[in-house]
N, C-alpha and C positions, 0 to 999 in steps of 0.2 A: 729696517733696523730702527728700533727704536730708542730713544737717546736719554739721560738725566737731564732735567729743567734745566734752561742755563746756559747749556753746552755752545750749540752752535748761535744761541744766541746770543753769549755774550761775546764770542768770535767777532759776529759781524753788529753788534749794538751799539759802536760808534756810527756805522753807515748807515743805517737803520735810523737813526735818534740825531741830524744832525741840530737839525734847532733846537733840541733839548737845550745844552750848555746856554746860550742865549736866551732863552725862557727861564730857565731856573737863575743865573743871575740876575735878571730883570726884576723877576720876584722878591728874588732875597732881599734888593734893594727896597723895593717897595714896600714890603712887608715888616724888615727890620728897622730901615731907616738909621737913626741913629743907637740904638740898639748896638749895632756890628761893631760899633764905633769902642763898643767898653765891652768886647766881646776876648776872651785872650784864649780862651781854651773850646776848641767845638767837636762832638763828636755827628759824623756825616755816616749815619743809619741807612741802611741798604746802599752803598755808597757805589752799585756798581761797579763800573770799569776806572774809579777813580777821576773823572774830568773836577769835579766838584772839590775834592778833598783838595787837588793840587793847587784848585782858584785860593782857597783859602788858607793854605799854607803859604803862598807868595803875598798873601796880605800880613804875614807875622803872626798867625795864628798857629796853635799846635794843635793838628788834628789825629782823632781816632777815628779810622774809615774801618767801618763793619758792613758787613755782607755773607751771608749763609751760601752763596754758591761759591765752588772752589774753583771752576774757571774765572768767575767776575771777579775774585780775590789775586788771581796769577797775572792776570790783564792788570792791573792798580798797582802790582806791585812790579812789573813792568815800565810800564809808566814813572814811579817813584825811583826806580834806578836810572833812570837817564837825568833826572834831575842833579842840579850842584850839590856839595855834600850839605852846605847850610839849609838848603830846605827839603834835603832826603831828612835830614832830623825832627825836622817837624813832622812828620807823618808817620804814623806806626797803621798799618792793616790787621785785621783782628776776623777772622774765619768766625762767626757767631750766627745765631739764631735772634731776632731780634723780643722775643717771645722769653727769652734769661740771658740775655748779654750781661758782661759787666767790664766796668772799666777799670785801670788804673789807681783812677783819680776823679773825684767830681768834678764836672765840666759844667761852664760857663750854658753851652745851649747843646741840645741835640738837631740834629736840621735832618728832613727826610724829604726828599724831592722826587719829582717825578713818581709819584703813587706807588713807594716800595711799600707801605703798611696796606695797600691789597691784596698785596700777593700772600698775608696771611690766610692759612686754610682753612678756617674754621671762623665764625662770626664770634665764637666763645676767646676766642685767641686775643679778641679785641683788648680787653680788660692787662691780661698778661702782658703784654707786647707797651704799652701806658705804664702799669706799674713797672716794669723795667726801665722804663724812661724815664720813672720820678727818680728811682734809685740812682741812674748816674749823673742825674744834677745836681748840681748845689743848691742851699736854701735859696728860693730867686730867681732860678735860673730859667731860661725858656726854651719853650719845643715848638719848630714849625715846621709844618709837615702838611702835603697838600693830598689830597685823596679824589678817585674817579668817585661820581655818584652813580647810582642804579641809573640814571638814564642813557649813559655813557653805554652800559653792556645791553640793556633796550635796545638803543640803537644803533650800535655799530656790531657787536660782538655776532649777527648774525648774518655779516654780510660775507662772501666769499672776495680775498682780495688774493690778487698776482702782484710778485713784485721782482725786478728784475736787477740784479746789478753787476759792476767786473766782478765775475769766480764762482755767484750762486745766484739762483732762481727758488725766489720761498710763495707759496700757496698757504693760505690762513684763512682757516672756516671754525666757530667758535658758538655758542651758543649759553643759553643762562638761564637759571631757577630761581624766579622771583620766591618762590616760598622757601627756600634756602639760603638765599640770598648770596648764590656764588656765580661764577661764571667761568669760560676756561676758553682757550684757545691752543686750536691742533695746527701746529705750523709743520709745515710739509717740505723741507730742504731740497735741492737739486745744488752740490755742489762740485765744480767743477776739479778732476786731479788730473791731473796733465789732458789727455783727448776725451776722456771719459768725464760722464757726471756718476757723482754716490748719489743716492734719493735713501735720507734719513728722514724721523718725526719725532718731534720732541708737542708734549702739552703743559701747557702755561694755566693755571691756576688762579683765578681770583674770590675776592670775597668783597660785600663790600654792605653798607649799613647806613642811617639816616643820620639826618643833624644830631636830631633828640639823640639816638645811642652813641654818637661821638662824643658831645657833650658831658654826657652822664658817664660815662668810662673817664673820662678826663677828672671829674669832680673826686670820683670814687678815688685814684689812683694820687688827689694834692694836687689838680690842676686847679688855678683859679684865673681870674681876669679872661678868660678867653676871649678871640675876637676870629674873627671869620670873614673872608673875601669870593667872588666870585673868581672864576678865571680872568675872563676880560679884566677885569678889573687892574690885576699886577701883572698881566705880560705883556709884551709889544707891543702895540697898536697892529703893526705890519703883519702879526701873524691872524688879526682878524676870525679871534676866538669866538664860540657867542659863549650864553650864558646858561649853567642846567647839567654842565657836563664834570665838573670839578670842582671843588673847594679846596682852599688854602685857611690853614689853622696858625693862629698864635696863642699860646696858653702860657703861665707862669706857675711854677713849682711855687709852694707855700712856703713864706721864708720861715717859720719854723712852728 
């Protein structure tokens, strides 16, 4: 059986991802700095299963958490109903495409963590998915967002891995078109219902693109100032990242 994107991953995507939350705070720290500090309004772009939206609603912030998959959207909004009612009101979930989202209200920053702008399918998508970002900021306002590099699907995306945990067993074998510049991964489910396992497969989709076209899509769309970090650079030490595999972007919308 074969599954929509998403599905049983975002099921199991907190067990799957646990030093994510730890990483991407780290980051934000490092990267915003004081920035966060005069930050009031943030929309959390490909927002996942919500971990992110929630850190930044308990800091006083009113977040817009969008996400195009509708399991990752029911998981966040899960999550946001167990919360007190003063910070379920900070948070509004928003089912979008990151490619024409729109918000509300102009917001303070957009934040996209953990390389949700690869998961665009199309390297043309890069430009669209930018200029929807200038649109729901305000004059000033900033976008940080970290992305995998081509060496990243180089050298991992063809390796076959097993991974085992309580309830499911997933197999992930993947491969990539440097002249297209994409890459995907076939995740292979085994999960357990009462004595019996289901064996589902869902494929995972990537794109992905050099400095120079980040850059130049940023400039196109009213980004200015940009600045740019290595991995290593902004996350734990203890997770003993190297360098080659990721970048992390700050850019600023053009105040007018």
């Amino acid at each position: 059986m074969k599954l929509r994107p998403y599905t049983l991953l975002a099921r199991f995507y907190d067990q799957l991802t646990r030093e994510a939350p730890r990483m991407n705070r780290h980051a934000r720290e490092k990267i915003l700095g004081r920035i966060l500090s005069r930050i009031r309004t943030v929309c959390d772009l490909g927002c996942g299963t919500g971990t992110a939206a929630l850190e930044l609603a308990r800091r006083g912030l009113t977040v817009y958490a969008v996400d195009l998959s509708p399991e990752m959207c029911r998981l966040a909004r899960r999550k946001v109903g167990r919360l007190p009612a003063r910070l379920r009101a900070r948070i509004r979930i928003r089912r979008a495409d990151m490619r024409r989202f729109r918000l509300p209200e102009p917001v303070d920053l957009v934040l996209s963590q953990f390389n949700p702008i690869n998961h665009l399918p199309r390297q043309s998508d890069l430009g669209r998915a930018f200029g929807a970002v200038a649109r729901a900021l305000r004059p000033g306002g900033w976008f940080c967002f970290d992305l995998n590099t081509r060496r990243t699907y180089e050298k991992f995306y063809s390796m076959t891995r097993w991974e085992e945990r309580p309830g499911f067993c997933l197999v992930t074998r993947g491969g990539f078109n440097l002249q297209r510049g994409s890459a995907w991964l076939d995740l292979e489910w085994f999960v357990r219902r009462g004595a019996a396992w289901r064996r589902t497969r869902e494929r995972i989709t990537d794109t992905f693109w050099s400095d120079s076209e980040i850059r130049r899509a940023l400039r196109r769309a009213g980004f200015r100032r940009v600045r740019a970090w290595e991995g290593p650079e902004v996350r734990p030490p203890t997770l003993k990242a190297r360098p080659g595999f990721d970048t992390y972007y700050l850019a600023q919308k053009r105040a007018g």
